[in-house]
C-alpha positions, 0 to 999 in steps of 0.5 A: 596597200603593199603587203595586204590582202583584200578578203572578202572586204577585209585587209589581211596582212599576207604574213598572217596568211603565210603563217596560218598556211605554215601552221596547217603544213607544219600539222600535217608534216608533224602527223606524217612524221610521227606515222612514220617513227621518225620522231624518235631520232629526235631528241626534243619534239616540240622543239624540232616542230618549232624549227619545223614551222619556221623553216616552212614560214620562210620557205612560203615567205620566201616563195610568196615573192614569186607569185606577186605577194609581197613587193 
């Protein structure tokens, strides 16, 4: 089927792998900016860690059509 992924026998849509691979960058960019002081320019954390995931889910979305994942 389009937009799936078979994993070891299982169907996986290629959105949920997109978003958990989105959440653990968006972890990891979180971490480096908060090593980095740079949250304090920020008004509002969790917003702009929000804006940050969906601004990296749709660069990965967006990305995955070059590789073949989605038709």
């Amino acid at each position: 089927m389009i937009g799936e992924t078979a994993i070891g026998g299982v169907f996986l849509p290629v959105l949920l792998l997109i978003g958990m691979l989105a959440l653990a960058l968006t972890v990891l960019l979180s971490r480096l900016l908060a090593l980095t002081n740079i949250y304090r320019f920020m008004a509002y954390r969790p917003l702009v860690d929000i804006a940050l995931f969906v601004i990296i889910l749709g660069l990965l979305d967006f990305g995955a059509g070059w590789f073949g994942l989605r038709p």
